[in-house]
N, CA, C and O of each residue as an XYZ file, in Angstrom:
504
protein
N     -11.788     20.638     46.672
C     -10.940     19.467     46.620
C     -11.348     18.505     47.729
O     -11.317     18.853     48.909
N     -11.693     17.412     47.378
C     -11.965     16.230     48.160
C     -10.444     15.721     49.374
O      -9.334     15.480     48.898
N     -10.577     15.685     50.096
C      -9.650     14.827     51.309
C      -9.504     13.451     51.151
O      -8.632     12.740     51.649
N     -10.554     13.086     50.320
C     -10.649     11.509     50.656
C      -9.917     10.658     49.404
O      -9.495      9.509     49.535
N      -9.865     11.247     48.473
C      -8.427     10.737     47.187
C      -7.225     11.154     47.590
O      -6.674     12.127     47.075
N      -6.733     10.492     48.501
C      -5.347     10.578     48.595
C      -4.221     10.249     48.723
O      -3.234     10.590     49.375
N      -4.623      9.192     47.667
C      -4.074      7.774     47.077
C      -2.637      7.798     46.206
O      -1.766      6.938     46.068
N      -2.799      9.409     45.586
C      -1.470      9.538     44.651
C      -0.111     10.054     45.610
O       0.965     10.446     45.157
N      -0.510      9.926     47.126
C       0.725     10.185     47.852
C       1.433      9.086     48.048
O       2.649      8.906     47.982
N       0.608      8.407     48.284
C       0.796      6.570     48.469
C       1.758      5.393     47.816
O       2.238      4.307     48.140
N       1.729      6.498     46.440
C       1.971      5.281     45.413
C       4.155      5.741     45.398
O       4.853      6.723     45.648
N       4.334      4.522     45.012
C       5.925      4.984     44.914
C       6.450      5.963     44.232
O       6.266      5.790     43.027
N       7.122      7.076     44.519
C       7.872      8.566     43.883
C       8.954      8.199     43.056
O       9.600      9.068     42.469
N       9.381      6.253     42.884
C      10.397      6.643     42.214
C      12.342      7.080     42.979
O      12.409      6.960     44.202
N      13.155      7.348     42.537
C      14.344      7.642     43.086
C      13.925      9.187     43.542
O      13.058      9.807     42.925
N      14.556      9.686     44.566
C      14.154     10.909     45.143
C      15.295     11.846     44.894
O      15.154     13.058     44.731
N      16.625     11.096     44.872
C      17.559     11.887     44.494
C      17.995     11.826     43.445
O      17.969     10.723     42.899
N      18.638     13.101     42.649
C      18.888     13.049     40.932
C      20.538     12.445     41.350
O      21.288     12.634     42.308
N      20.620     11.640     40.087
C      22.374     11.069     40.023
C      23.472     12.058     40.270
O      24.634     11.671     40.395
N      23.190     13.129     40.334
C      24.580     13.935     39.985
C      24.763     14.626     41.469
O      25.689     15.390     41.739
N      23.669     14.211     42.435
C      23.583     14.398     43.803
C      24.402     12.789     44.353
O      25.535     12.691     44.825
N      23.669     11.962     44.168
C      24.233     10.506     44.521
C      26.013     10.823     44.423
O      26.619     10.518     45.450
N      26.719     11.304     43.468
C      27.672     11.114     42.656
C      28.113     12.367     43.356
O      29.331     12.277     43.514
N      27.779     13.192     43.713
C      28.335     14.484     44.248
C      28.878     15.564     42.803
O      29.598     16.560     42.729
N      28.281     14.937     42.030
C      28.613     16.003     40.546
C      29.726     15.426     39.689
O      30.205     15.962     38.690
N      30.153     13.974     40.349
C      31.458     14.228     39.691
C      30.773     13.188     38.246
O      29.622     12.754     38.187
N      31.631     13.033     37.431
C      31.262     11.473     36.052
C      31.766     11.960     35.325
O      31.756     13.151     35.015
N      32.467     10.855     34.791
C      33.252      9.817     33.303
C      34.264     10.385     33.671
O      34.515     11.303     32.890
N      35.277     10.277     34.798
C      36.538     10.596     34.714
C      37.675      9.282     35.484
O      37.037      8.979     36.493
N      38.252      8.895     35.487
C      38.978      8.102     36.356
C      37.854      7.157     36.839
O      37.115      7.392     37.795
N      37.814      5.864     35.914
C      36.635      5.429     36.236
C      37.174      3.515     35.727
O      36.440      2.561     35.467
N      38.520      3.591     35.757
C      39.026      2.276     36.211
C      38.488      1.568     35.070
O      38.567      0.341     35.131
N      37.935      2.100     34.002
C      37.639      1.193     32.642
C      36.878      0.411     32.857
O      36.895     -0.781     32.550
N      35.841      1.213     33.615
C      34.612      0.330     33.576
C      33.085     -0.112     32.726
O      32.676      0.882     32.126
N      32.620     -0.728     32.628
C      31.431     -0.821     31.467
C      30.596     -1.914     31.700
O      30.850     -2.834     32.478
N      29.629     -1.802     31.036
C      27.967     -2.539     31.308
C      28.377     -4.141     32.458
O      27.790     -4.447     33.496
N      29.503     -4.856     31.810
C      29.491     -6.125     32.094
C      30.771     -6.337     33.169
O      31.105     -7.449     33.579
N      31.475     -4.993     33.579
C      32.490     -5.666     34.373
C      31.746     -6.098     35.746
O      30.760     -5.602     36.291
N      32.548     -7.177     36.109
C      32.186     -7.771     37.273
C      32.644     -7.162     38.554
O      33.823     -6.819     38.466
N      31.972     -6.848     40.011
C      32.877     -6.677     41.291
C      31.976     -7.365     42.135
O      30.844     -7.796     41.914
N      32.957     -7.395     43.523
C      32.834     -8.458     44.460
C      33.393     -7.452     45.073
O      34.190     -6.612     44.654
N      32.657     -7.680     46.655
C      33.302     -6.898     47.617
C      34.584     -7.858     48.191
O      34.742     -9.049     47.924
N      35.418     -7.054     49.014
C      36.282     -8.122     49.670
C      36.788     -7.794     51.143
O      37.694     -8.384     51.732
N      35.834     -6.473     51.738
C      35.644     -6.155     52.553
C      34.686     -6.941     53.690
O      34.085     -7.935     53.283
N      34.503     -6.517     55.193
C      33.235     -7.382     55.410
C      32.082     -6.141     55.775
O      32.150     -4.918     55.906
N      30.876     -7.279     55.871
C      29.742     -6.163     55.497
C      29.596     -5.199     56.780
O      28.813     -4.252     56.850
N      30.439     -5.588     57.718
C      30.193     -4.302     59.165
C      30.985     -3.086     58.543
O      30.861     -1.990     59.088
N      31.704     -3.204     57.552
C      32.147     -1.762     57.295
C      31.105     -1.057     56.322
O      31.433      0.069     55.950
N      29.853     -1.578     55.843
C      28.360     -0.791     55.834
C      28.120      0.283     56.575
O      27.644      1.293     56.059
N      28.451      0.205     58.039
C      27.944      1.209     58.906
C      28.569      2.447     58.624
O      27.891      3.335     59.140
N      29.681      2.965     57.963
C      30.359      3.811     57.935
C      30.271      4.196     56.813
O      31.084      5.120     56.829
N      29.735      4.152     55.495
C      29.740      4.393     54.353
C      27.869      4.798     54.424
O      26.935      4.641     55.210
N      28.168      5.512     52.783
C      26.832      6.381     52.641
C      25.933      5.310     52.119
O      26.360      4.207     51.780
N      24.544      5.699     52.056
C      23.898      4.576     51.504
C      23.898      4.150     50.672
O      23.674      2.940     50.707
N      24.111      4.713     49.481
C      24.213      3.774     48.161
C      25.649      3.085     48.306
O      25.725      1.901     47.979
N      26.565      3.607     48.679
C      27.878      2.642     48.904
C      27.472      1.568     49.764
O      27.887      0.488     49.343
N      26.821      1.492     50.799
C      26.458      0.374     51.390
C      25.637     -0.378     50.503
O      26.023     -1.545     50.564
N      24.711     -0.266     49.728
C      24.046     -0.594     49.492
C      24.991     -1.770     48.113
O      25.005     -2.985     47.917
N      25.455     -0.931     47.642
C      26.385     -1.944     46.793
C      27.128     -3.069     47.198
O      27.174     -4.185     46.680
N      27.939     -2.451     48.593
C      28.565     -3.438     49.106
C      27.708     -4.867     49.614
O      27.892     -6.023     49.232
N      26.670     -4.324     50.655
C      25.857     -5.689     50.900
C      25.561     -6.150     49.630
O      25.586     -7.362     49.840
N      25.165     -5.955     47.862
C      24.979     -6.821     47.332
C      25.876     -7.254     46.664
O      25.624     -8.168     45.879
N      27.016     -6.804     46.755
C      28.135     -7.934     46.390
C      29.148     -8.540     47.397
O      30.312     -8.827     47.118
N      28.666     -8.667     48.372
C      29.418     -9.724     49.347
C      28.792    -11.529     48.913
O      27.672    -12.004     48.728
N      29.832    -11.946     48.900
C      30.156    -13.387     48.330
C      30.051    -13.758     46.999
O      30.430    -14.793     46.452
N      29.393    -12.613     46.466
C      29.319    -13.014     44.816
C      29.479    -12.055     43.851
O      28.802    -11.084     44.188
N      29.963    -11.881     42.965
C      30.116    -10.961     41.583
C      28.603    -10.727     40.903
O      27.607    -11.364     40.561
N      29.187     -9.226     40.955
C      27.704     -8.426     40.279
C      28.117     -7.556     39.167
O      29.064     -6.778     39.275
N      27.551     -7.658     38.309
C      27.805     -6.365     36.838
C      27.451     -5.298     37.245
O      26.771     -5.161     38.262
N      27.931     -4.188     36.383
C      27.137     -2.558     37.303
C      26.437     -2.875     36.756
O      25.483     -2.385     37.360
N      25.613     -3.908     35.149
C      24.328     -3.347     34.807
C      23.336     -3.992     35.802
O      22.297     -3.368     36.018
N      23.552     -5.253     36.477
C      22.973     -5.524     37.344
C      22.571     -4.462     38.595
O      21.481     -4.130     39.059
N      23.786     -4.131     38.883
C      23.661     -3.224     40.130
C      22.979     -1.513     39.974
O      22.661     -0.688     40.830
N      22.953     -1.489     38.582
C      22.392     -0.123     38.328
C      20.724     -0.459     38.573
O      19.930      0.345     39.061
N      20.426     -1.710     38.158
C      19.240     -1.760     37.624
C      18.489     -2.236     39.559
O      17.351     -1.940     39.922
N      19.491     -2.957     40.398
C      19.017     -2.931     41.495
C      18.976     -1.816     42.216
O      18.213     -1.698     43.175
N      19.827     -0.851     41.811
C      19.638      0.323     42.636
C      18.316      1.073     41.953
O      17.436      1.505     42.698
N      18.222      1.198     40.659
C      17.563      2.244     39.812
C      18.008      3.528     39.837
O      17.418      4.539     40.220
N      19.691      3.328     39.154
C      20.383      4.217     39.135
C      20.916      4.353     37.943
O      20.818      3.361     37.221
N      21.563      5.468     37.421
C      21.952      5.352     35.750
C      23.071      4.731     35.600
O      23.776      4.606     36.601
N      23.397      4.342     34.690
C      25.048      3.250     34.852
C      25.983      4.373     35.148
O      26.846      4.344     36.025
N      25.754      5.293     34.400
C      27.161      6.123     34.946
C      27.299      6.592     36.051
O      28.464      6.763     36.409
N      26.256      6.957     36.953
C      26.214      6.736     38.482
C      26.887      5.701     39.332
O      27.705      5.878     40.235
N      26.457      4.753     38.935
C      26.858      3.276     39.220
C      28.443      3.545     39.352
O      29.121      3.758     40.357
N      28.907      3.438     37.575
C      30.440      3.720     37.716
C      31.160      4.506     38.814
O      32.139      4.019     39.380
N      30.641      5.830     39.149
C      31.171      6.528     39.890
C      31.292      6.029     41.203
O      32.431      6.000     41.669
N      30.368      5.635     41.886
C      30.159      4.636     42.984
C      31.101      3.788     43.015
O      32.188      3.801     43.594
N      30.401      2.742     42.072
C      31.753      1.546     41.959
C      33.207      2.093     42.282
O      33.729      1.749     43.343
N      33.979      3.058     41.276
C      34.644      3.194     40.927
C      35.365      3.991     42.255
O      36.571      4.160     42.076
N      34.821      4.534     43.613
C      35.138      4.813     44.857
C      35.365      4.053     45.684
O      35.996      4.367     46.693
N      34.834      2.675     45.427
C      34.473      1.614     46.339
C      35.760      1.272     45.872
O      36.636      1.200     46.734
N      36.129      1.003     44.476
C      37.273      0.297     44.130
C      38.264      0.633     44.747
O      39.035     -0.209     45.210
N      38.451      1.944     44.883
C      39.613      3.100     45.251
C      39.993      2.907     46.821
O      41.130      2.863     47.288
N      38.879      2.813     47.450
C      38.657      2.300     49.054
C      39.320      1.653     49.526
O      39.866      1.622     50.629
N      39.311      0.713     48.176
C      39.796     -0.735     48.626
C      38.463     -2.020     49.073
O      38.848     -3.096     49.531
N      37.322     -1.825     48.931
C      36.239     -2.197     49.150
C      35.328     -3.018     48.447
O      34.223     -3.459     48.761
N      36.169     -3.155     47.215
C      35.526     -4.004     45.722
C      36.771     -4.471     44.772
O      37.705     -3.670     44.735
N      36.859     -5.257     44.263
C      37.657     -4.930     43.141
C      37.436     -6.022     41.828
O      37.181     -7.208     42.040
N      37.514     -5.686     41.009
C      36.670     -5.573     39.653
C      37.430     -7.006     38.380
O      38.339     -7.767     38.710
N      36.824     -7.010     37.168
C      37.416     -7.893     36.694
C      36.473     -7.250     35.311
O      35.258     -7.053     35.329
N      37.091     -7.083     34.538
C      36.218     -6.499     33.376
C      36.700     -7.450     31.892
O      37.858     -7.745     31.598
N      35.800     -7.705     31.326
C      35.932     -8.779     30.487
C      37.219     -8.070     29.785
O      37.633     -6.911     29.795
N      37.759     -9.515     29.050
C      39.243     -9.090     28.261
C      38.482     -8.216     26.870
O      37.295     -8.133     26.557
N      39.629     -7.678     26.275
C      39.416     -7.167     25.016
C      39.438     -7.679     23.924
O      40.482     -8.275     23.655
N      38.508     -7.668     23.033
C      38.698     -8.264     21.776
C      40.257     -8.120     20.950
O      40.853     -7.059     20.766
N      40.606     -9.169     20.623
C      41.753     -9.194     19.946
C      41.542     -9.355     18.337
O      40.688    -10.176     18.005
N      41.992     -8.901     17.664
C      41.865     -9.056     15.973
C      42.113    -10.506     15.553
O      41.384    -10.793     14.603
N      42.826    -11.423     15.906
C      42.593    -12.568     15.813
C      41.617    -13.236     16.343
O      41.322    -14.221     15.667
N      40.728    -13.033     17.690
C      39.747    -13.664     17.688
C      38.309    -13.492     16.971
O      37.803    -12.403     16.703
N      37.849    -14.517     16.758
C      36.019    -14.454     15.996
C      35.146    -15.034     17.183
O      35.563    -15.691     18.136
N      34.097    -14.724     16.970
C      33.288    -14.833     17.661
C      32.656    -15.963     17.705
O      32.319    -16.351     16.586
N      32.302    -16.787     18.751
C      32.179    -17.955     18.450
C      30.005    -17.960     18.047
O      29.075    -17.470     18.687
N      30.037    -18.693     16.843
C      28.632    -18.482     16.275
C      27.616    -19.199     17.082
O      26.476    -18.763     17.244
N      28.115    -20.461     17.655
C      27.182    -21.047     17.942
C      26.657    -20.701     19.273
O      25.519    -21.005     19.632
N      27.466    -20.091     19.964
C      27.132    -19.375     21.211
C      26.235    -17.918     20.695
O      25.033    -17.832     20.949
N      26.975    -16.812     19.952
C      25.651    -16.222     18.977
C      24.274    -16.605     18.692
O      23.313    -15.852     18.852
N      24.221    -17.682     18.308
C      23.119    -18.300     17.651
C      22.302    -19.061     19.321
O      21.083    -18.910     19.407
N      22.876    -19.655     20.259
C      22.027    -19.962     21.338
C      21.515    -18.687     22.080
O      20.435    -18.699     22.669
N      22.419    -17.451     22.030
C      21.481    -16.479     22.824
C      20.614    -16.271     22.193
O      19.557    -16.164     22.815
N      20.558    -16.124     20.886
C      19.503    -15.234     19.495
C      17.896    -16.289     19.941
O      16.720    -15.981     20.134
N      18.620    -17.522     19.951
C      17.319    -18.721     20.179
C      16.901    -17.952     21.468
O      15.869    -17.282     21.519
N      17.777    -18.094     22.514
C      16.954    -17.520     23.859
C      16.343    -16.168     24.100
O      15.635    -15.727     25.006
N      16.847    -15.646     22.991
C      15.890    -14.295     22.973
C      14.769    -13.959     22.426
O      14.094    -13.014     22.835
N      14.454    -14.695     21.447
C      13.472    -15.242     20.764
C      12.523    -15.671     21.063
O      11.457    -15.289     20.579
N      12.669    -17.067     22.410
C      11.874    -17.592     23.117
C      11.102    -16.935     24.122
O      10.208    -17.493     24.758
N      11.583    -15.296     24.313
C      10.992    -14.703     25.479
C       9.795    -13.697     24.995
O       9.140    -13.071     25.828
């Protein structure tokens, strides 16, 4: 074996810890009805980072001053959404976030088409 290829140590590993470590084992229980698009905002300030684990920090610094989706925040962490939830869903509990999850479809409402039809165009275009 050569010494001198040792290039595949180098390269990024990826997440190092499996989700159910992040999460401490727990998921899908008491989870504040959360899903792909609800929004949170921290409302804490970011010096209480120092005291929380890293992925909780890590959430918090990216939602100070502005609203983030977990799918956003899953995909910045590179974490599975239901990870995410669990996270989130501690932070909420903390008191450290708190959330806004789109309303529910009501049987009287329809969907409005032409808003349909502008994403379909913008998806199209990509």
């Amino acid at each position: 074996m050569r010494h001198e290829d040792t290039s595949w140590f180098q390269d990024d590993p990826g997440p190092l810890v499996r989700p159910f470590a992040v999460t401490r084992g727990r998921a899908g229980r008491d989870l504040h009805k959360l899903d792909l698009i609800t929004l949170v905002v921290a409302v804490r300030p970011a010096s209480d980072v120092a005291t929380l684990d890293r992925e909780y920090g890590d959430i918090l610094r990216m939602c100070q001053g502005r609203p983030m989706s977990l799918a956003e925040i899953a995909a910045q962490l590179k974490l599975l959404l239901a990870a995410v939830k669990v996270l989130v869903s501690d932070l909420i509990e903390s008191g450290h976030l708190i959330f806004r999850s789109p309303p529910a479809p009501s049987g009287d409402r329809r969907p409005n088409i032409e808003l349909l039809q502008a994403v379909l165009d913008g998806v199209r275009k990509l």
